[in-house]
N, C-alpha and C positions, 0 to 999 in steps of 0.2 A: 606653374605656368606663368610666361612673361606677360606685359602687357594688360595687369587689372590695377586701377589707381588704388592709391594709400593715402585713406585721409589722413592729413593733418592741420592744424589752425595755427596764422599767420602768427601766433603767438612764437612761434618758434627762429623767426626771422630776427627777434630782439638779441640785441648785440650779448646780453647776458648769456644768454646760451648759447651762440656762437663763439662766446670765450669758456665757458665751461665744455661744452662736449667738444668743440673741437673735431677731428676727423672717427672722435664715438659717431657721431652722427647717421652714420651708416648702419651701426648695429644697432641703435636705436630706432631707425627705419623699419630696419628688419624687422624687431619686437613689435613694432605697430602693425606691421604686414599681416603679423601671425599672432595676433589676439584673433583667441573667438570667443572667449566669453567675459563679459564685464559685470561684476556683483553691483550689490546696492551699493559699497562705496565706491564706486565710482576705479574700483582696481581694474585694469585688463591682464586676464590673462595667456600668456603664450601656450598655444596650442590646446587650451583647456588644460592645463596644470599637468600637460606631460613633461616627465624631464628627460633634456633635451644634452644632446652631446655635440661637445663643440666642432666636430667635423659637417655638423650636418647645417650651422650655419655658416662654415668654412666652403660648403657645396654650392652655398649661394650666393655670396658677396666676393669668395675668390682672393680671400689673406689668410695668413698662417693663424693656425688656433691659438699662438699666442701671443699676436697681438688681437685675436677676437676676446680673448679671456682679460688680457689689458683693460681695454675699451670696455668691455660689459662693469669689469669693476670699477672706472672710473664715474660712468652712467650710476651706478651703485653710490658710490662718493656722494653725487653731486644732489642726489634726490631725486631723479629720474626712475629711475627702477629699483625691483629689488630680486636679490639672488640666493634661490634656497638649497643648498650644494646635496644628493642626495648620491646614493652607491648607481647607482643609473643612467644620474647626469641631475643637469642643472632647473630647477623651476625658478622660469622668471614670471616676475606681474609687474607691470607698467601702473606707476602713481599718475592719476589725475587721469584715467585712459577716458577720451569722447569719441571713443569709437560707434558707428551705429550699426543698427543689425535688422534682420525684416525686411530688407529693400528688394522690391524686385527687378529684376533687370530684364526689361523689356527688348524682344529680340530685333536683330536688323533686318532679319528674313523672316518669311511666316514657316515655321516649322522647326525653326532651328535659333537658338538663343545658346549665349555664354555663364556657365554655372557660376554663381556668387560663390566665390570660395576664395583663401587665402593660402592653401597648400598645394600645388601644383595637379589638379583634379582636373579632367578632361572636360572637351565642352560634351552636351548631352543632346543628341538630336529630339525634339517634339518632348522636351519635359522641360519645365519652370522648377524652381526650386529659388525660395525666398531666405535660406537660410543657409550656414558652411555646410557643408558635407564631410562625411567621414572618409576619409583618405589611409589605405593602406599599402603598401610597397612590402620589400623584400627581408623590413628589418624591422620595422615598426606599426603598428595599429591604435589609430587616434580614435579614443573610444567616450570624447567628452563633448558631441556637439551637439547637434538638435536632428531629432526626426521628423519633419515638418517640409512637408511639399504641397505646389499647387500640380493638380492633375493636367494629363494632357489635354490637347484640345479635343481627340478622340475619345468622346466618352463626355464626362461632366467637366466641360470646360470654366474652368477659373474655381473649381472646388477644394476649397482649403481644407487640408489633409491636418486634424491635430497632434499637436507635437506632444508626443508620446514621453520626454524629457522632463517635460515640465507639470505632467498629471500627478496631483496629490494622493496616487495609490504607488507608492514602492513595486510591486510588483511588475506592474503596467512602465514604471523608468528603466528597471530591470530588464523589458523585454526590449524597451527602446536603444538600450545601449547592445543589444546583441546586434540589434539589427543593425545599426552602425558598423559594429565588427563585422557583419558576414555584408557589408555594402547592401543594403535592401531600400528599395524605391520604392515604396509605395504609388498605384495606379489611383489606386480610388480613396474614401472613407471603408467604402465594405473590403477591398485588398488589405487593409490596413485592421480590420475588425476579426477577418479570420486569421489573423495571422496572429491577432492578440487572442483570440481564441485557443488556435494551435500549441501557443506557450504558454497559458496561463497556469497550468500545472506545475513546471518545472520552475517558473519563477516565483510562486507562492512559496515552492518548500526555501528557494534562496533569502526570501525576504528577511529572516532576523538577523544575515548579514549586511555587514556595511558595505556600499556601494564599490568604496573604493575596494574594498577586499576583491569582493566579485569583478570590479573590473581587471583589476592585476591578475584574475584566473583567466578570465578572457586574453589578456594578450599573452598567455604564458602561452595557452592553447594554441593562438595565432601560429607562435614564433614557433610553436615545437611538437606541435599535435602531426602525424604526417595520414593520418585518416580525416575522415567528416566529422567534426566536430557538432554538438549540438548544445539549447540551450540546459539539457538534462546533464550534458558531460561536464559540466561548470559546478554541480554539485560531489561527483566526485573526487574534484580538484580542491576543495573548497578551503577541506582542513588539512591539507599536503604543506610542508614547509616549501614554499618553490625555490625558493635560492639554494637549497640543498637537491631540488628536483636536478637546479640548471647546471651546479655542481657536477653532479654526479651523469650528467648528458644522458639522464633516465628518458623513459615515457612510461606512464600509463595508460595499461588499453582499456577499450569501453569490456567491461563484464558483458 
């Protein structure tokens, strides 16, 4: 979505980097756009450490993917970024990222407010949300953001929803990252309670996997599951080679 600002600090106006990036500067832009998460050092990450293909910022700035490939590797050169090339596509993290995150966006009408988000997420009539959203389209499923909302005003207004991402129980981030994949809003604290309720079973038996594994079952499911998928079918998936799944244009069904 057009029209939500991109911090960045005046530091950038110094002639140094105006002779270094050059007309990078755009793709660079972009990478600030689409950080949503920044570690303790101080890296940002683009789209939470999904990799990314070079069409899909060719969709947004509108030049050929190679001179977007040019420019991210000069960006790369100069110390600004960096580029981790994977069979998928590309993970970038922004050095020195002062990106901030938590802010609410206070709406202009009563009832109606614009979602804090950096991937083109629609606005959401009578719901707050202080944190990105997970955004999914026709190709991809971004499964690394936060599950954290403020309630509507119907109901317990200004009750802060805990972010389910950031709980020291594996299982309970586990559940938080499905709900991301299946778009889930949490209404309340108690919406949010049975619903960690509801999955606690199917995410306990997942927990001695690594995050990431489980997540790459999730967007396999996404991209190629053509039933309901659930957080139980994620274990069936688990120990499947998927790049042999995508190979071979299989599916597996639920038993």
């Amino acid at each position: 979505m057009k029209d939500f600002y991109i911090e960045i600090t005046n530091n950038l106006l110094d002639p140094k980097h105006r002779n270094k990036m050059g007309i990078s500067v755009w793709e660079f832009m972009w990478c600030l756009d689409k950080i949503t998460l920044v570690d303790e050092e101080q890296i940002g990450w683009v789209l939470g450490k999904k990799p990314i293909q070079l069409k899909e910022i060719r969709k947004d700035i509108g030049i050929t993917e190679q001179n977007i490939s040019k420019n991210l590797n000069k960006l790369q050169r100069d110390g600004y970024i960096t580029l981790k090339h994977t069979k998928y596509g590309i993970i970038i993290s922004v050095n020195k990222a002062k990106k901030r995150f938590n802010q609410i966006v206070k709406p202009k009408k009563q009832g109606l407010t614009k979602t804090v988000n950096l991937n083109n997420e629609i606005d959401k009539p009578e719901v707050y949300r202080n944190q990105q959203t997970s955004i999914v389209d026709d190709k991809t499923v971004l499964i690394d953001k936060t599950v954290k909302t403020i309630a509507p005003a119907s109901g317990a207004e200004g009750e802060v929803i805990p972010d389910l991402l950031q709980d020291k129980n594996k299982h309970i981030q586990i559940i938080g990252y499905f709900a991301l994949a299946k778009k889930v809003e949490f209404e309340s604290k108690k919406h949010q309670s049975v619903y960690i309720k509801r999955h606690t079973r199917a995410a306990a038996d997942l927990s001695c996997y690594e995050i990431e594994k489980i997540k790459d079952v999730m967007r396999y499911l996404y991209l190629n599951a053509d039933y309901k998928w659930e957080l139980s079918t994620v274990s069936k998936y688990i120990d499947e080679d998927l790049v042999k799944l995508n190979n071979k244009k299989s599916k597996i069904g639920i038993v």
